[in-house]
Structures are given as structure tokens and as C-alpha cells.
C-alpha positions in Angstrom: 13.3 5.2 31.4 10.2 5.4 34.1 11.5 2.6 36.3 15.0 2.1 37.8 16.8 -0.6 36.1 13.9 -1.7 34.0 14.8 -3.8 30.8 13.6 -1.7 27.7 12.6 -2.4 24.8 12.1 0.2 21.7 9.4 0.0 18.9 9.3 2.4 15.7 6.3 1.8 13.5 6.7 2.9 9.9 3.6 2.9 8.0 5.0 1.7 4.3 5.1 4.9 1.6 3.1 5.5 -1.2 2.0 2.6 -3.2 2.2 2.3 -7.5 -1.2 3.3 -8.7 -1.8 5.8 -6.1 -4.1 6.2 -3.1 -7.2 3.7 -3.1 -9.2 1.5 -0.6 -5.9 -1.5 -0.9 -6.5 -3.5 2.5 -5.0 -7.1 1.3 -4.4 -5.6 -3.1 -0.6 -6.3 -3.0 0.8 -3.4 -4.8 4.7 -2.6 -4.7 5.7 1.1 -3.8 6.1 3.3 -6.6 9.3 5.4 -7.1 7.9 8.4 -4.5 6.9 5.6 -2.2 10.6 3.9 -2.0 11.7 7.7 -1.5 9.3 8.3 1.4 10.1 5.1 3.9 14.1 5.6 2.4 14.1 9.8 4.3 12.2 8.2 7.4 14.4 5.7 8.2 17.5 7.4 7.1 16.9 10.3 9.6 16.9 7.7 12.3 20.5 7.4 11.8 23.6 8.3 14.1 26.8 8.7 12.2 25.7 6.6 9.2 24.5 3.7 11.6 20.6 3.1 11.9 19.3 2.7 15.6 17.4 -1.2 15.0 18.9 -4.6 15.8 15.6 -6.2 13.8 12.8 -5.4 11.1 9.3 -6.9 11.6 7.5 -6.5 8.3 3.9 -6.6 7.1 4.1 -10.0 4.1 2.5 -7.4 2.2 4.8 -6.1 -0.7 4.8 -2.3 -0.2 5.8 -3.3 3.1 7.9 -6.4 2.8 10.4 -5.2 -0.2 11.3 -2.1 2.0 11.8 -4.0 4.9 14.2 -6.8 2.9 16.3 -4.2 1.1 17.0 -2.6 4.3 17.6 -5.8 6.5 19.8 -6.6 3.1 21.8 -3.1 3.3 22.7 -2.5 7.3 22.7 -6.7 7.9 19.8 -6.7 10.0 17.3 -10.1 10.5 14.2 -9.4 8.8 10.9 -11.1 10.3 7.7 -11.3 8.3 4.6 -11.4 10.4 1.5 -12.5 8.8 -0.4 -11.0 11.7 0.8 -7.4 10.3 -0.8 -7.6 6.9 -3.1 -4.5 6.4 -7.2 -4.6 6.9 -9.1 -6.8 4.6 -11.5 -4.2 2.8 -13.5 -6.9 1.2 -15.9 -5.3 -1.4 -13.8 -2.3 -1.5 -10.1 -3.9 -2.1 -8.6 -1.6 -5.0 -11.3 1.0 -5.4 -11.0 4.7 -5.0 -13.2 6.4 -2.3 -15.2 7.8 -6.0 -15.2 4.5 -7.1 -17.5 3.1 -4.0 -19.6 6.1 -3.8 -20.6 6.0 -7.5 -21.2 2.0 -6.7 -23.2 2.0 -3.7 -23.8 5.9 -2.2 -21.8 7.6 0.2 -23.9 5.8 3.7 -21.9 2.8 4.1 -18.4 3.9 4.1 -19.0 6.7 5.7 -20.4 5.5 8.4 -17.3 3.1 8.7 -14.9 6.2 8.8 -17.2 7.3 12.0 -17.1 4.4 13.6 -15.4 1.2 11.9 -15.9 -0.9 14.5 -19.5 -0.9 14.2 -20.2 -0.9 10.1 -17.6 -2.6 8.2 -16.5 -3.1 4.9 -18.9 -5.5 2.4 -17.2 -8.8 2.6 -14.1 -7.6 4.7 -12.6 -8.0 7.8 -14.4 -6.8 11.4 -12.5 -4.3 13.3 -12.8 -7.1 16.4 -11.4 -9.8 14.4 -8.5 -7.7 13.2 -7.7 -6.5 16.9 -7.4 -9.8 18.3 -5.1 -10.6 15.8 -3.0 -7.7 16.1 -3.5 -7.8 19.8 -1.8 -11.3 20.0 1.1 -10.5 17.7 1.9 -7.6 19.3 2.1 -9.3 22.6 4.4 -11.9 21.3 6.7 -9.2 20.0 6.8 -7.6 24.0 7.2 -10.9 25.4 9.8 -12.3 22.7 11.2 -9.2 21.3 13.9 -10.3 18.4 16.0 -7.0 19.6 16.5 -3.8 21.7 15.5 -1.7 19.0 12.7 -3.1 16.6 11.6 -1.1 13.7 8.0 -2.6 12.4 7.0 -1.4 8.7 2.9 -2.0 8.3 -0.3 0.1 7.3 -2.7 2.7 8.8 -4.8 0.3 10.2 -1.8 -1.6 11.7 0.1 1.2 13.1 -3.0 2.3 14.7 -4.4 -0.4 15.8 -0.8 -1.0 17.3 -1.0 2.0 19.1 -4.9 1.9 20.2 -2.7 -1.5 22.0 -0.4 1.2 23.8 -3.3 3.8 24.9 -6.4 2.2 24.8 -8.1 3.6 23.5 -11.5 3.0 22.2 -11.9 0.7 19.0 -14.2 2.6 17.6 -11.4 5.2 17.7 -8.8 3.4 16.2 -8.3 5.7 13.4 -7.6 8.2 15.7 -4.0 9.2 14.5 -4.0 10.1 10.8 -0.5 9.1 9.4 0.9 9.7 6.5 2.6 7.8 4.3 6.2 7.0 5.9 4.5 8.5 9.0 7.2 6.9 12.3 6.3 6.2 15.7 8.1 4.8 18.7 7.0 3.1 21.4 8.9 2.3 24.1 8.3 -0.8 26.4 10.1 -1.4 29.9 9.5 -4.6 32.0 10.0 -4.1 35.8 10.0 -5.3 39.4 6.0 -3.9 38.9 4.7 -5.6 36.2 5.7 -4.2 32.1 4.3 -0.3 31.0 4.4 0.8 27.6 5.0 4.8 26.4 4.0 6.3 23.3 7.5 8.9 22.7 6.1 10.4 19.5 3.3 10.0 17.1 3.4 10.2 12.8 7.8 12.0 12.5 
């Protein structure tokens, strides 16, 4: 804690593990986790734990499934509340939703997407979601969860995009850099939040356990 007798709050992001059919442009495509997948977020969260007991009072989830299922069975297993928040769901790819990278270079050339990789905030996907849209919305959930956290210790299950754009909140850094932390599948981080006689500050503890 930065500030004496700050209240604190902590936030782990866990980006959701490895969805059935593999990896593929998803955004919005509402695929379950495969058996790998289920075993990836499982080992993140489970080395979390102190003598058996896992560190969260709440779960915020994606309503996405590979995200949502996770998030239920575990609320389900160490009786924690479970809150789905729409404003979590993943990137909409538009054009791209359930293609392989191959698949929308054999379709339309290599120009467009990569140019969104470099700098999605200026090109994005045909028929999807802008980067600006999506980080207003993110921006305002993740303000309500500061300002109204359901716990002490939240853990928040998303996506890539989420998790970093969740982030890029904590930083700021620029949109057009909002990809800047690669995660992984079942990639954690934590944020930690702390309201004082100043104003509130938010830290980035660790990046992509």
C-alpha cells in the first residue's frame, strides 16, 4: 500500500484458456474451452491459493462462454458471487469472427489486418467493432467496478483485447498501443486500486503469471 490507511482494492485479470477448435480471429464466436483450455485457467487460479483457500471474495466474468462457464464452476466450487458483465465480452471482429489469420489472408491479402495489428485503433476489422467504441465501453465498466467494487479481492476472467484494454485503463497508455502486452492464454494480472485522502491511484503489481 502507497498511501497510509488507504482503502484497497485488488483486481486479477485472467484472460480465459484455450478455446475448442483452436486459435482463430473469435471476437463475439462463442466457443466453450476445450479440455487444454479448462486445464489452463484451472493451474492459474489454483496457484493463487493459500492453504487450499483462493484469495477472491467475487468473480466478474466476460457473458462469453469460454469465459463465463469457468467463471460459474469456480464461483460454484469456493461459494463465491459470480457477476456477468456484458461490458467484458471480447472485440467484435466483424468480417473476421471465426476465421484463421490464413483464412483472411487467402480472402482479402495480407494489407488490412495487418495494418490493424500495427495500429488497431486506426484500421479496424470489416464490419466490426472500433477500437474507440470498445474503450468507452470498457472504460465505463471498469470505472463502475472501482467505484462499486463487489469485494476486496476481485478476480475478472475476459479476453486479450479486454485484459488489455483494461490495463491501457491503469497505464495509459496509447490506444493505438493497446495490444501492447501479449498474454497468453490463462495469462493473470493484478491490479491493485487504493482510494485516499488524495484522490484514488491504481498499480499494475504484475503483468501475464
Amino acid at each position: 500500500m502507497r498511501f497510509p490507511e488507504a482503502e484497497q482494492t485488488t483486481i486479477d485479470l485472467l484472460r480465459h484458456g484455450e478455446p475448442v477448435g483452436g486459435r482463430m480471429l473469435r471476437g463475439s464466436t462463442d466457443h466453450p474451452l476445450s479440455e487444454t483450455g479448462w486445464q489452463q485457467v484451472t493451474d492459474a487460479v489454483m496457484r493463487q491459493t493459500v492453504d487450499g483457500h483462493l484469495p477472491y471474495d467475487a468473480i466478474v466474468t466476460s457473458p462469453l462462454t469460454r469465459c463465463r462457464e469457468f467463471a460459474l464452476w469456480l464461483g460454484e466450487e469456493f461459494d463465491l458471487p459470480v457477476q456477468v458483465e456484458d461490458d467484458f465480452a471480447e472485440l467484435h471482429l466483424g468480417q473476421w469472427e471465426g476465421k484463421t489469420h490464413a483464412q483472411v489472408f487467402a480472402e482479402e491479402g495480407t494489407e488490412r489486418m495487418s495494418a490493424f495489428w500495427f495500429d488497431p485503433a486506426a484500421v479496424s476489422p470489416p464490419g466490426g467493432e472500433t477500437l474507440q467504441a470498445f474503450d468507452a465501453r470498457l472504460a465505463e465498466a471498469w470505472q463502475q467496478l472501482l467505484s462499486n467494487p463487489p469485494s476486496k479481492h476481485v478476480l475478472v476472467v475476459a479476453h486479450l483485447f479486454v485484459c488489455n484494454g483494461l490495463l491501457r485503463q491503469v497505464i495509459e497508455q496509447p490506444l493505438s498501443r493497446v495490444l501492447a502486452m501479449d498474454l497468453p492464454y490463462a495469462a493473470m494480472s493484478r491490479v491493485r486500486h487504493e482510494r485516499h485522502a488524495l484522490g484514488e491511484t491504481s498499480f499494475v503489481e504484475w503483468i501475464g503469471r
